[in-house]
N, C-alpha and C positions, 0 to 999 in steps of 0.2 A: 504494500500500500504506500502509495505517495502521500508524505506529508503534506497539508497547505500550508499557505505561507500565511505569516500573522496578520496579513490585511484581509485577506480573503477569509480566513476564521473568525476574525472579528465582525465580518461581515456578516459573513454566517449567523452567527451568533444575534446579532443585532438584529435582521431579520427574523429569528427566533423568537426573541422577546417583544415584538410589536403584532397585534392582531390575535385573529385567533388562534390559539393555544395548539389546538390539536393538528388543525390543519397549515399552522406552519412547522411544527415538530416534525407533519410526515415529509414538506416538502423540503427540509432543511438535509433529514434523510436521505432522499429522492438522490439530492445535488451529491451528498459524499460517496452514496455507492458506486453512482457513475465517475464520478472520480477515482475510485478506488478501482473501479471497472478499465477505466481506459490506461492505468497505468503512468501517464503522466502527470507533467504540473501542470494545474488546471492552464496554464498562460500560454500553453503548450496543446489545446484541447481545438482541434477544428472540424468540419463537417464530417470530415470522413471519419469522423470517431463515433460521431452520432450515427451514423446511420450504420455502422459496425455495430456499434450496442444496439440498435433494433433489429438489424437481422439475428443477431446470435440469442436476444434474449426469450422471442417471441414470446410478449406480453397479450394480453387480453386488448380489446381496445380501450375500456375504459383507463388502463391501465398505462399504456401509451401514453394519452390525453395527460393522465397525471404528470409522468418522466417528461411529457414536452413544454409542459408549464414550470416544472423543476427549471428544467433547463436554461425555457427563457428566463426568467430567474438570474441563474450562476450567468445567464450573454451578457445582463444588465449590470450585475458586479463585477463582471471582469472590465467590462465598458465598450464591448464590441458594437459594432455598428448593425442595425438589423435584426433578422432574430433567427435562432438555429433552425436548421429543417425540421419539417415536420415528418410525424411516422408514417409508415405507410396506410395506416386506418385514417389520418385526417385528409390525406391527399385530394 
């Protein structure tokens, strides 16, 4: 597992603690598995990672939906431009 780096965990974290409870706990999750999934540093994270983690993980759709809002999520803290592709169920 890749460490993050202390701005992107702090981030992490900060979105954690604002809204709701649960449903940002799962999406905070969401963000570290796939981190943890893609093997790099998040700063290091580009499309073709995303769509690697959808083929191999073959989620549910609703389930998809959740990991693609994760996502957009970690696009906006990293500060990328735009928002990651989408799974193959939103297409």
């Amino acid at each position: 597992m890749t460490p993050l780096s202390l701005p992107l965990r702090r981030k992490i974290d900060l979105y954690r603690r604002k809204g709701g409870k649960t449903s940002r706990r799962n999406t905070a999750a969401r963000i570290e598995r796939f981190i943890a999934f893609s093997g790099l540093p998040p700063e290091q994270i580009g499309k073709r990672h995303i769509y690697e983690f959808y083929e191999q993980q073959q989620f549910a759709q609703s389930t998809e939906r959740d990991y693609h809002y994760a996502l957009c999520q970690l696009w906006r803290m990293l500060g990328r431009p735009g928002e990651p592709p989408k799974p193959p169920s939103m297409r």
